[in-house]
C-alpha atoms as one frame of an Amber mdcrd trajectory, in Angstrom:
protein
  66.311 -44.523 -53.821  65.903 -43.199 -50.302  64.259 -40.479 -48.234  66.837
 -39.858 -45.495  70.280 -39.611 -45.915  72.468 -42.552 -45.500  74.291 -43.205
 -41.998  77.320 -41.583 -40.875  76.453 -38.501 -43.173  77.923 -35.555 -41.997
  75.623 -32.465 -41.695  76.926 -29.282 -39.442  78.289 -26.061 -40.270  81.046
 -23.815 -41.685  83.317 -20.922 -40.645  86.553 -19.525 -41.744  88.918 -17.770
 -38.729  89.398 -14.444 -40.061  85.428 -14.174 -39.857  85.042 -15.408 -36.881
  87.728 -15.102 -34.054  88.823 -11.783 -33.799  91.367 -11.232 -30.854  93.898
  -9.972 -34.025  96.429  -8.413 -31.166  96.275 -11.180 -28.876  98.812 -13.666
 -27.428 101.260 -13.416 -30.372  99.214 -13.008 -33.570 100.140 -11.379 -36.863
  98.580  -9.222 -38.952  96.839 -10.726 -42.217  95.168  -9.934 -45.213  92.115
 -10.375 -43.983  92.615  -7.441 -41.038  93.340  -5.030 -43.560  89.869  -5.503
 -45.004  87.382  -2.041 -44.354  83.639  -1.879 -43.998  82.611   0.115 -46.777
  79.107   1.668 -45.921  77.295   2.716 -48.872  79.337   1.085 -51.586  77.615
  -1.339 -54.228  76.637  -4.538 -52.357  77.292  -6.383 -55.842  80.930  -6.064
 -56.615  83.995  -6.815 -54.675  85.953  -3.852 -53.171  88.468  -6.482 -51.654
  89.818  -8.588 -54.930  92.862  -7.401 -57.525  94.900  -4.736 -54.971  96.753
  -1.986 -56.436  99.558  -0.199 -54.564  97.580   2.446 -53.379  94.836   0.950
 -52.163  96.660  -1.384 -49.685  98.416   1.510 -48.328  95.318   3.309 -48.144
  93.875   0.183 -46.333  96.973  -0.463 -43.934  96.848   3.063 -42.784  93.769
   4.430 -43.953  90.992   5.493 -41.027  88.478   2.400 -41.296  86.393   0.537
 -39.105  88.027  -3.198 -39.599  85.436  -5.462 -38.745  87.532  -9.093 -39.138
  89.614  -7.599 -36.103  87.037  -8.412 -33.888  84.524 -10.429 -35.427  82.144
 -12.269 -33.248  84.796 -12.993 -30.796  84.719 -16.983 -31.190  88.535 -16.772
 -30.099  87.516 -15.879 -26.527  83.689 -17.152 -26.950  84.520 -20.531 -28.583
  82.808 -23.064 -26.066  79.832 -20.889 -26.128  79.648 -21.011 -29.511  80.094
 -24.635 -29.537  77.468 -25.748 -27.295  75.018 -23.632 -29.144  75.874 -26.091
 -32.008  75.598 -29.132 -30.078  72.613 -28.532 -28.459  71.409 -28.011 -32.718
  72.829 -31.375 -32.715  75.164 -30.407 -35.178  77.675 -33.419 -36.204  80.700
 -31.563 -37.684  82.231 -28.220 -38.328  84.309 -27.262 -41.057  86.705 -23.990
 -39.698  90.226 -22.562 -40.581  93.542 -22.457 -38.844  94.542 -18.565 -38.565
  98.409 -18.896 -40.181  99.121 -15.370 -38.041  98.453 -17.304 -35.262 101.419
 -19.957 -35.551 103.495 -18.093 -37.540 102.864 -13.953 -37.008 105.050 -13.373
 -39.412 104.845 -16.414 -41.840 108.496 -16.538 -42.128 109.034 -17.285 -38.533
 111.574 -19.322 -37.144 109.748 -21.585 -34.079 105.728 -21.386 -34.425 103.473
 -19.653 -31.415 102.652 -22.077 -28.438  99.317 -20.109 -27.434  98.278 -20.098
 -31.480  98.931 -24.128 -31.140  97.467 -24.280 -27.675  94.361 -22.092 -28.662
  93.483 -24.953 -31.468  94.167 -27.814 -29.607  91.771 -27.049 -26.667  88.920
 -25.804 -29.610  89.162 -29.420 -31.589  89.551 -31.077 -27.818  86.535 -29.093
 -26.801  84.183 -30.065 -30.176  85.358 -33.703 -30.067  83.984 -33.487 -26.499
  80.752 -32.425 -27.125  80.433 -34.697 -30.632  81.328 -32.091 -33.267  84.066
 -33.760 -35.567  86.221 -31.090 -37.184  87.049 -30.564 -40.252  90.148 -27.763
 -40.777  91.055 -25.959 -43.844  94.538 -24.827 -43.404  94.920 -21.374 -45.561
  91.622 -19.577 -45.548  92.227 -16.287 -46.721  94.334 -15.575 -44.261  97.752
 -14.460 -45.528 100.393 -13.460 -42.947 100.402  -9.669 -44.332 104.821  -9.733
 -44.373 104.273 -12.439 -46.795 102.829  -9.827 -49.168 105.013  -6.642 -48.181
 108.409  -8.751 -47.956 107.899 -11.672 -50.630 104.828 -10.486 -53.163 103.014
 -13.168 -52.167 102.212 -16.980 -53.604 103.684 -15.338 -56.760 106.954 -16.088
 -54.999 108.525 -19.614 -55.237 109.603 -19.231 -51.422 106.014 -19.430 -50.519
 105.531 -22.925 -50.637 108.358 -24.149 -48.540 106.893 -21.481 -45.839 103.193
 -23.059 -46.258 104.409 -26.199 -46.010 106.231 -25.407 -43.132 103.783 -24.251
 -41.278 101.288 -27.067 -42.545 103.795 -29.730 -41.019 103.657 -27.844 -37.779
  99.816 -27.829 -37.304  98.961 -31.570 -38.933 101.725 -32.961 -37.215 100.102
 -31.392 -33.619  96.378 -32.575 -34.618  96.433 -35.424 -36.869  94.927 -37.676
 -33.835  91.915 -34.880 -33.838  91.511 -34.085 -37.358  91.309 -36.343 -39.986
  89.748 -34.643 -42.915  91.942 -31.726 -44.108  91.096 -29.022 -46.568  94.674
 -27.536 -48.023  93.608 -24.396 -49.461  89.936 -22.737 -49.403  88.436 -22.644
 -52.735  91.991 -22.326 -54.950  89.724 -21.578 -57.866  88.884 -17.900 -57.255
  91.463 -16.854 -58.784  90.035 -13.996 -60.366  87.599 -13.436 -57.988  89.009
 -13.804 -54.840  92.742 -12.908 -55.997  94.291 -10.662 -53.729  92.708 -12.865
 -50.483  93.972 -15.724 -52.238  97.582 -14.845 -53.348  98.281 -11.569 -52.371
  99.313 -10.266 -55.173  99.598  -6.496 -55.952  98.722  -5.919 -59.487 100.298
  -3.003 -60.816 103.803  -4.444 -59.236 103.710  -7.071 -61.216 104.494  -7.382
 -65.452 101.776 -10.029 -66.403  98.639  -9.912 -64.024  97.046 -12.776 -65.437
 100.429 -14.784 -65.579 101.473 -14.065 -62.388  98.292 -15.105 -61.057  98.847
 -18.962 -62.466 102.097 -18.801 -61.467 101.086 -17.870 -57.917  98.398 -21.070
 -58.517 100.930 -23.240 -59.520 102.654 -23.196 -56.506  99.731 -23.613 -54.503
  99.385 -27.076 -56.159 102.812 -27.606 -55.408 102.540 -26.905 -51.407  99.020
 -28.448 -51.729 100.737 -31.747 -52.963 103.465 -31.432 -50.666 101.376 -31.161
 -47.473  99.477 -33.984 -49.181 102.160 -36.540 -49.081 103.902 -35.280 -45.753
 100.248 -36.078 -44.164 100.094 -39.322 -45.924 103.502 -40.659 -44.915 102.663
 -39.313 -41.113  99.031 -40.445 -40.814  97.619 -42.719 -43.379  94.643 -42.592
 -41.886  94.275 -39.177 -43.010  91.803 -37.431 -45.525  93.736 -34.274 -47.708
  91.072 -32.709 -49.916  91.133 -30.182 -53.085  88.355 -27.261 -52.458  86.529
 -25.681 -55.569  84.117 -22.380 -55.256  81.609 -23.972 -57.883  81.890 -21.351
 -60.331  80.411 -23.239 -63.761  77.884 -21.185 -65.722  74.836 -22.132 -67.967
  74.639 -20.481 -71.543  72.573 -18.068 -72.198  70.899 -19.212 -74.818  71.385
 -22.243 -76.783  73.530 -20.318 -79.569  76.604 -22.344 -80.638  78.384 -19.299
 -79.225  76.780 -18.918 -76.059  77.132 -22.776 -75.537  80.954 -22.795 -77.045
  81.800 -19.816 -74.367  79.980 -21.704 -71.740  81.889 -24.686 -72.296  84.999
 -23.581 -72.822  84.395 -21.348 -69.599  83.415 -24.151 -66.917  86.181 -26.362
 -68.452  88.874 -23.659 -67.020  87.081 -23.952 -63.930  87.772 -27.640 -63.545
  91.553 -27.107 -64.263  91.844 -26.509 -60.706  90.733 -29.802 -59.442  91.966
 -31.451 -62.775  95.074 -30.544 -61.499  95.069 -31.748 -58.323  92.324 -34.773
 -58.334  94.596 -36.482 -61.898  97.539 -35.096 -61.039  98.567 -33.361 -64.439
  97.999 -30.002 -66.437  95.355 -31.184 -68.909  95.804 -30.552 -72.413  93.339
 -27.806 -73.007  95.081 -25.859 -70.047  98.422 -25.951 -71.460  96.843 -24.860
 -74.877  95.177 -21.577 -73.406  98.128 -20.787 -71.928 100.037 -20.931 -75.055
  97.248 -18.713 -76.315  97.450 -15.715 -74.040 101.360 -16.068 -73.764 101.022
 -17.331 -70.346 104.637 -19.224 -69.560 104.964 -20.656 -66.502 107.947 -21.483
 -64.581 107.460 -25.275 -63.838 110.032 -28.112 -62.605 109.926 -31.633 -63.878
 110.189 -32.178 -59.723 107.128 -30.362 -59.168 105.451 -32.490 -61.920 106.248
 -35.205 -60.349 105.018 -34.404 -56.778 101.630 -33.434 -58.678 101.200 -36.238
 -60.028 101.985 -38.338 -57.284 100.240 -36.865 -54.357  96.686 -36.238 -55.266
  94.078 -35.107 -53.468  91.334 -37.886 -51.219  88.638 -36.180 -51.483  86.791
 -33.390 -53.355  85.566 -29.847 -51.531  82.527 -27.945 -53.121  81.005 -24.845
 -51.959  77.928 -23.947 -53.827  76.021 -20.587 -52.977  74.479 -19.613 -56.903
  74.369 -19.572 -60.241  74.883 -17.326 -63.414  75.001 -17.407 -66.965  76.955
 -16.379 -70.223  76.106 -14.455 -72.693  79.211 -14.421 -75.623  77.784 -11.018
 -76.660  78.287  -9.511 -73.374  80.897 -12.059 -71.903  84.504 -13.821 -72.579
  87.035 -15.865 -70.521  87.196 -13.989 -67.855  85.404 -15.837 -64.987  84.122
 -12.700 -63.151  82.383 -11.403 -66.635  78.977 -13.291 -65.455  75.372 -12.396
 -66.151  72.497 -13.030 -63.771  70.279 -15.588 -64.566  66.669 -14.433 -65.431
  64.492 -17.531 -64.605  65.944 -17.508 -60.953  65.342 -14.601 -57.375  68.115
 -12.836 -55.827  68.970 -11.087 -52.751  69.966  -7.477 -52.638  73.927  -8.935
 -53.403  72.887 -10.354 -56.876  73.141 -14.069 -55.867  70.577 -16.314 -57.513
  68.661 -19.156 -55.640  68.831 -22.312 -58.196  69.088 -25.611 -55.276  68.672
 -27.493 -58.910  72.464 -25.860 -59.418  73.738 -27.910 -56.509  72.320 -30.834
 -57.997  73.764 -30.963 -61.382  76.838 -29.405 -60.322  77.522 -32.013 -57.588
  76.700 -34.778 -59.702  79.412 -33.195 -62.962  82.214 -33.794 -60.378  81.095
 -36.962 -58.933  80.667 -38.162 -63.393  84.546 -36.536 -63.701  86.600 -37.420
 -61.007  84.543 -40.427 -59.260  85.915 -39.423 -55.481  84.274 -38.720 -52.304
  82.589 -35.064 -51.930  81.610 -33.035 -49.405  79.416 -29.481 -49.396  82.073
 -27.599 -47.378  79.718 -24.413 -48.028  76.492 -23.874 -48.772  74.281 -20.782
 -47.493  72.821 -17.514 -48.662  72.939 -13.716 -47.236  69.949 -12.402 -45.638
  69.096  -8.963 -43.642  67.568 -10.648 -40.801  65.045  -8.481 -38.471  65.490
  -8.801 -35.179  62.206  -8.581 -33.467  60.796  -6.596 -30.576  60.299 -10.290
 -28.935  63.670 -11.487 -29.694  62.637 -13.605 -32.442  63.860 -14.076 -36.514
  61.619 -15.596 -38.377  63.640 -16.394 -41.424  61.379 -18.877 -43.449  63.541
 -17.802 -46.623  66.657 -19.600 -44.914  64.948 -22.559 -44.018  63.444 -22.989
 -48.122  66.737 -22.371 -49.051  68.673 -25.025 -46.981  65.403 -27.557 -47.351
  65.703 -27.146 -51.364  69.490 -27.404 -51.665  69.634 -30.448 -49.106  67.354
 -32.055 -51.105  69.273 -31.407 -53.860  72.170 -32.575 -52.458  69.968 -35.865
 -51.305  69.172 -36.159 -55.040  72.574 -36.466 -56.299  73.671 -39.378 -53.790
  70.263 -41.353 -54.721  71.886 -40.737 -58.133  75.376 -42.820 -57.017  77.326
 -39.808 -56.098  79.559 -40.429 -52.882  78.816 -37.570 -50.652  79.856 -38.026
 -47.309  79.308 -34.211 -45.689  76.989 -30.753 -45.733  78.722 -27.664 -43.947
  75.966 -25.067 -44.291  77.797 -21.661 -44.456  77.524 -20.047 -41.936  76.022
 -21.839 -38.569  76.060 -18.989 -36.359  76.691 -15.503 -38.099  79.931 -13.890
 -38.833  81.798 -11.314 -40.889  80.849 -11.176 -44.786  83.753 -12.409 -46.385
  82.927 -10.329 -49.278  81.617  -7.218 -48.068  82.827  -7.115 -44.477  79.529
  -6.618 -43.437  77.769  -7.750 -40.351  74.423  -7.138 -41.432  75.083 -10.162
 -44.577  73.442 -13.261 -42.063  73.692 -16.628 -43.013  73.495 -18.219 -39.691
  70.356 -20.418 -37.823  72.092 -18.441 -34.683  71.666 -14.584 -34.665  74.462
 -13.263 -33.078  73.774  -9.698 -31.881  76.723  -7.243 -32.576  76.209  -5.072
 -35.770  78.648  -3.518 -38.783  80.485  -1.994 -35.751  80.855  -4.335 -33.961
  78.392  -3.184 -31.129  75.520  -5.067 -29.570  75.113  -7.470 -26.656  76.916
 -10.562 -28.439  74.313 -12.662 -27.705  73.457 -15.769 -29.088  69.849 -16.075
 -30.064  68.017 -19.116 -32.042  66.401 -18.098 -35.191  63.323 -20.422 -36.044
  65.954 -22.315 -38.618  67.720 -23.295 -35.313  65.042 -25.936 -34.500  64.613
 -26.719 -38.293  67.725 -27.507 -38.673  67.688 -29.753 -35.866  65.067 -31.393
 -36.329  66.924 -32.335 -39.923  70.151 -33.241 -38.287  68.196 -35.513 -35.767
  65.768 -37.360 -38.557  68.836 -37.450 -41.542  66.771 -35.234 -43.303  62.925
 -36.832 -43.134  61.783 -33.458 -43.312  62.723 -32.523 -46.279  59.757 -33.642
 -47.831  57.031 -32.018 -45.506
């Protein structure tokens, strides 16, 4: 057992492109998904306005009169070394970020990739190798070339995965001496939850939602295993991980049903990584597709480069936890009830650091392959004082609690090599499009507009956080 976490941990930070860079109309780029995404002002902070698109809501978005707030973001695409030496002088050790796909290929069909997207990336991992941040790069963040979705109905197309891959090749090929662990597709779990960002997928133009859907996931662990083995054979040095949204539940009570439901529940959450960690469709996958008359189109080929180009390591982000009532709930993961014995902020998210602990050490007992927190954080409204202060004491309990947590599980034999608290500085709400939804130790000062100086002020976690980097986590237990 040990207080500190062991040498050559990782701890640092997390952002995703379309949340951070902005520039959308510069040097070449495309349009995405993600710059179709409104602010909503007024709407229900607790659901997602942004998840299974009909028809005419992505026309309304497209050409709709909105304020579109992941167009601009906190400018990190023209502010980026700024932004980085805020981090180093935290002394943070790595950063997890995205590749923007718009910004090699605008289109995603394109024939020859961008030179400025490519050139943009390269000086960014140059310019955090320089100053001691290693990065680590998920390549498809939510962050679908929008002509993918109008022209080819997105991931539920087969012709999807010889684009991704294509445009995978192009970027590890360029930065496998700067980047050796790889993330291949941000949380491919939240499928129900995250579906439209995910796939893009219209619903009502497709016959079988819910089929379509694993269809569209099936050929994400196709590409996924593809890009896996094209890194492999060009780099073996290189590190291709799976990433999971931990989305496991508790029971309600301890009712057989509750507990059944529960059960059966998180077990179609580790499909995902089942998948792509063994390298096969598990049995009780297969079965509930049989059940809800899911038929997939699958090659014996495809099988085959499943099964024979699985994933390093394993990706976990971990924000909350809910529970499961069978009275109230069924297989549908976003049919969730809010834990009772745990506080949440004003967007429904429970605070349970003893989640991160148990959940980290379930996939360390299954798959028995290094892990890494790629996210961990929580949404706050942070006040901005008259002083130019934020005292946000909440954010430094949080992080302290799940650290520890996380510190807990490797004392407990789990091989965890990394912590990426989301966010480090504060960007666009992924969710909610929101400014105001801060997660960083670094306030950055424009608001749900946009508007404000831009600049980058320490909250008091700054120094916290530091101070944690700088001891490996001694205190913790202060």
């Amino acid at each position: 057992m040990s207080d500190l976490f062991p040498k050559g941990f990782l701890i640092g930070g997390a952002i995703a492109a379309n949340q951070a860079e902005g520039a959308f109309d510069k040097d070449g780029k495309g349009l995405s998904t993600a710059d179709i995404q409104p602010y909503l002002p007024g709407v229900d902070k607790k659901k997602l306005y942004f998840n299974n698109m009909d028809s005419n809501t992505f026309d309304e978005y497209i050409n709709g009169d909105f304020y579109y707030p992941k167009r601009n973001a906190v400018h990190f695409y023209d502010r980026y070394k700024e932004y980085i030496d805020k981090l180093s002088e935290m002394d943070c050790q790595v950063l997890r970020l995205s590749v923007a796909w718009t910004r090699i290929f605008p289109n995603g069909d394109d024939d020859e990739p961008l030179e400025d997207g490519l050139k943009f990336y390269q000086d960014l991992f140059e310019y955090m190798k320089k100053k001691g941040i290693e990065p680590i790069v998920t390549i498809n963040h939510y962050e679908l070339p929008l002509k993918l979705v109008t022209k080819y109905g997105g991931w539920a197309n087969h012709k999807l995965i010889d684009l991704f891959v294509k445009y995978s090749k192009v970027i590890i090929n360029r930065y496998h001496d700067l980047v050796k662990y790889w993330i291949v597709i941000n949380q491919i779990n939240l499928v129900h939850l995250e579906a439209f960002a995910s796939l893009g997928v219209i619903y009502d133009k497709v016959d079988n939602y819910e089929k379509v859907k694993y269809q569209a996931i099936h050929h994400q662990f196709v590409a996924s295993a593809t890009v896996t083995k094209f890194a492999h054979e060009l780099d073996s040095t290189l590190k291709m991980g799976v990433m999971m949204a931990d989305y496991t539940t508790y029971p309600m009570t301890p009712s057989p049903e509750d507990t059944e439901l529960n059960f059966e529940r998180n077990r179609m959450q580790y499909f995902f990584s089942d998948v792509l960690i063994r390298g096969k469709y598990p049995q009780y996958a297969l079965n509930y597709f049989k059940a809800n008359d899911i038929k997939l189109d699958i090659l014996d080929s495809e099988l085959t480069v499943i099964n024979e180009n699985t994933a390093d390591f394993l990706c976990v982000s971990y924000y909350y936890s809910n529970v499961i009532d069978s009275k109230k709930d069924n297989m549908n993961p976003a049919s969730v009830e809010p834990n009772p014995y745990i506080n949440a902020n004003e967007w429904g998210w429970g605070i349970n650091p003893k989640g991160l602990y148990i959940c980290l050490s379930q996939y360390w007992d299954r798959y028995q392959i290094p892990i890494m927190i790629g996210e961990n954080g929580f949404g706050f409204n942070d006040v901005l004082t008259k002083d130019n202060k934020i005292h946000d004491e909440y954010r430094i309990d949080y992080t302290k609690k799940h650290l520890a947590a996380v510190l807990k599980a490797i004392n407990n034999g789990a091989n965890i090599f990394a912590y990426c608290s989301w966010a480090p500085f504060d960007i666009i709400s992924a969710g909610t499009a929101e400014m105001d939804k801060r997660y960083g130790f670094i306030y950055v000062d424009y608001d749900n507009y946009g508007k404000g100086s831009g600049r980058l002020i320490e909250k008091d976690s700054f120094n916290w956080y530091k101070k944690t980097i700088d001891s490996r986590g001694s205190n913790l237990h202060e």
